[in-house]
Every structure is written in C-alpha cells, then in structure tokens.
C-alpha positions in Angstrom: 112.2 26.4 140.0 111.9 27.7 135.9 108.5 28.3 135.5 108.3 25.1 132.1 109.8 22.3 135.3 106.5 23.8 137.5 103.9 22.8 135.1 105.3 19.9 133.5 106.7 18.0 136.3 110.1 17.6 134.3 113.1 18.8 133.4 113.3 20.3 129.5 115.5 17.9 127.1 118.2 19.4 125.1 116.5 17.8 122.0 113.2 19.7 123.2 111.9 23.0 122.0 110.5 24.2 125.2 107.9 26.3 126.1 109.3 29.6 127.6 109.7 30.0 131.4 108.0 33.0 131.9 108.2 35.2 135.4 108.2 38.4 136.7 110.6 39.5 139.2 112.0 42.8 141.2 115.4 43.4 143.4 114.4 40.6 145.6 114.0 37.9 143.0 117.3 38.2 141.2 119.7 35.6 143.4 116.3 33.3 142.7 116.1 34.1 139.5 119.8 33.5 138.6 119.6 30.2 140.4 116.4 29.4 138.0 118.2 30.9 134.7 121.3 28.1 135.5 118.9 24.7 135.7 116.7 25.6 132.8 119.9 26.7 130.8 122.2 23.8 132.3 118.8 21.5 131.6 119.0 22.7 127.8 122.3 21.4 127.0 124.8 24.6 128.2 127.9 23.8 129.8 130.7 25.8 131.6 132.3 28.0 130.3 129.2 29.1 127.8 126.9 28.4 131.4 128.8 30.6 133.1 128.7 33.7 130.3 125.2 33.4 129.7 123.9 32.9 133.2 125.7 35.9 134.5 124.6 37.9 130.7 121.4 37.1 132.1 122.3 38.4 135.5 123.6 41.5 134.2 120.0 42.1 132.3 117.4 41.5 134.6 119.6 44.0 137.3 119.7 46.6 134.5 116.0 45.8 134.1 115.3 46.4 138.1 117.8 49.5 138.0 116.6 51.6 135.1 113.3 50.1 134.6 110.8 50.7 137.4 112.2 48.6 140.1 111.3 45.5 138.4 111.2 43.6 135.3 109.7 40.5 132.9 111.7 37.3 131.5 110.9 35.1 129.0 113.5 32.2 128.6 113.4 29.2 125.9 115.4 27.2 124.2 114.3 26.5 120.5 116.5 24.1 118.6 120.2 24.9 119.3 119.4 28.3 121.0 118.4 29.5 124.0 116.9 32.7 124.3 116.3 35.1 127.1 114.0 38.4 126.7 113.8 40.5 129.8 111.5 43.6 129.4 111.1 46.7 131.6 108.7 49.5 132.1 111.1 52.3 132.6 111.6 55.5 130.2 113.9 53.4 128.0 117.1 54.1 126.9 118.5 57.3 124.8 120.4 55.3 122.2 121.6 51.4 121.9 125.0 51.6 120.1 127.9 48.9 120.1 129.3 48.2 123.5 132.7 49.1 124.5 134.6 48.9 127.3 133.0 51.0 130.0 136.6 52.6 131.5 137.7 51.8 135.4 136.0 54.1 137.0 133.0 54.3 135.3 129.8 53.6 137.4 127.4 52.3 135.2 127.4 50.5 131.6 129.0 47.1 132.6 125.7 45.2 132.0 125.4 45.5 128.3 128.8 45.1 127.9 129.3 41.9 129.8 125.9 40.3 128.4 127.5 40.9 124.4 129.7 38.2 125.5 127.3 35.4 126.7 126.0 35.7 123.1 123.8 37.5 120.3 122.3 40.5 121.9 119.8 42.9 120.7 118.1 45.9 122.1 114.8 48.0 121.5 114.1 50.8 123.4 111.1 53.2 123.7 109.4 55.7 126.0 107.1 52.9 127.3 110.4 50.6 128.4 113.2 48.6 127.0 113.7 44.8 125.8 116.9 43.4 125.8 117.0 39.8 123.8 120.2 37.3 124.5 120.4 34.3 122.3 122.9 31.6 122.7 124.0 28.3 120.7 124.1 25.6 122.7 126.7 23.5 121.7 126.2 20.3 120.2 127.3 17.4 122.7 130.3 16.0 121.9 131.6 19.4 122.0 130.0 19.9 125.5 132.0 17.2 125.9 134.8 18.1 124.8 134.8 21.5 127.1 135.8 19.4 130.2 138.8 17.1 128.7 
C-alpha cells in the first residue's frame, strides 16, 4: 500500500499535492513495490498508456537501484501539481558517466533500464562515489484528455 494511503487513511486526489510515499526496498520488494508505484500513480490521475511507461520506468529504476547499488535502494514518489515524480537513490559506487541514452544493441546485457525509463518521462541523473539518484517526472494529463486515451 504507498506509504501517503497508510497514514492518511485515503487515497491521494489528482487535484492534491501529495506528500511523498517514501520506502525503502531490496530484490524482494520490487513486484510490491511496482504494485504500490501503479495505485499511487493511477490514484494521481495517470492513465494507460502513460501508466504503463511510467510504472514500468519506475520498474526499471528501482532494479538498477538493487543491481548496481548495494542490493537495495530508496524511493521517494509524489505528485505535485501536474507531475508526478519518482526519486530512487542507491548506495553503490555510482556510475562512471550519465550521457544520453541510446539504444542499448540486441545482445547487450545491461543498459536497458535507463533507456526504457527516458521514455516514461523527464529523467535526470547524479552520480557520485557515495551512490546514484535517478529522478523521473511525468505530466499527468489533464482529464479530458485521460479521457480521451480510451475512446
């Protein structure tokens, strides 16, 4: 359950700013965790196909976060006017260089993460020695074009 529906007793409006949802999380937390990321984000007003992008951007981040950060990592997800934001963090050695994602090639056995997150919205890195944060940020769409999604 996101962490803002445990200590208010209700779901977050899509006219709401909402307090960030805030949770720690390893290997074993991630199918949890992306059940979590889809009622806060579908509760804030996203819809399919943008739902599905960012949800699995989100995905993407926090197994990164596990994988090349320590075995486990920190999100922080809130939605503040039209956008909703998700900031996972990680303890591991940090990354040697954030530079535009492209297309990681067939058999390539790492770098899909980054690349698919870019397209579930706005995303920025930093990266030091003491870890990495990776920040997604999506416009929600305004209703009647939810709306307009599903005719």
């Amino acid at each position: 359950m996101p962490e803002h529906s445990r200590h208010s007793g209700r779901q977050p409006r899509p006219e709401d700013d909402t307090p960030p949802s805030v949770r720690d999380f390893t290997v074993d937390d991630l199918h949890a965790l992306r059940h979590d990321v889809t009622l806060f984000a579908r509760a804030s007003g996203l819809v399919d196909p943008v739902l599905y992008r960012f949800v699995l951007g989100v995905h993407e981040l926090a197994t990164n976060a596990v994988r090349h950060g320590g075995g486990h990592g920190h999100l922080e997800l809130c939605r503040a006017r039209d956008q909703l934001r998700c900031r996972i963090s990680d303890h591991g050695p940090g990354m040697p260089h954030v530079s535009p994602r492209i297309r990681p090639a067939v058999d390539a056995l790492n770098g899909r993460g980054l690349w698919l997150a870019q397209h579930a919205g706005e995303l920025a890195c930093t990266s030091d020695s003491r870890g990495t944060t990776v920040t997604l940020t999506c416009t929600i769409p305004p209703p009647s074009t939810a709306e307009d999604l599903h005719a």
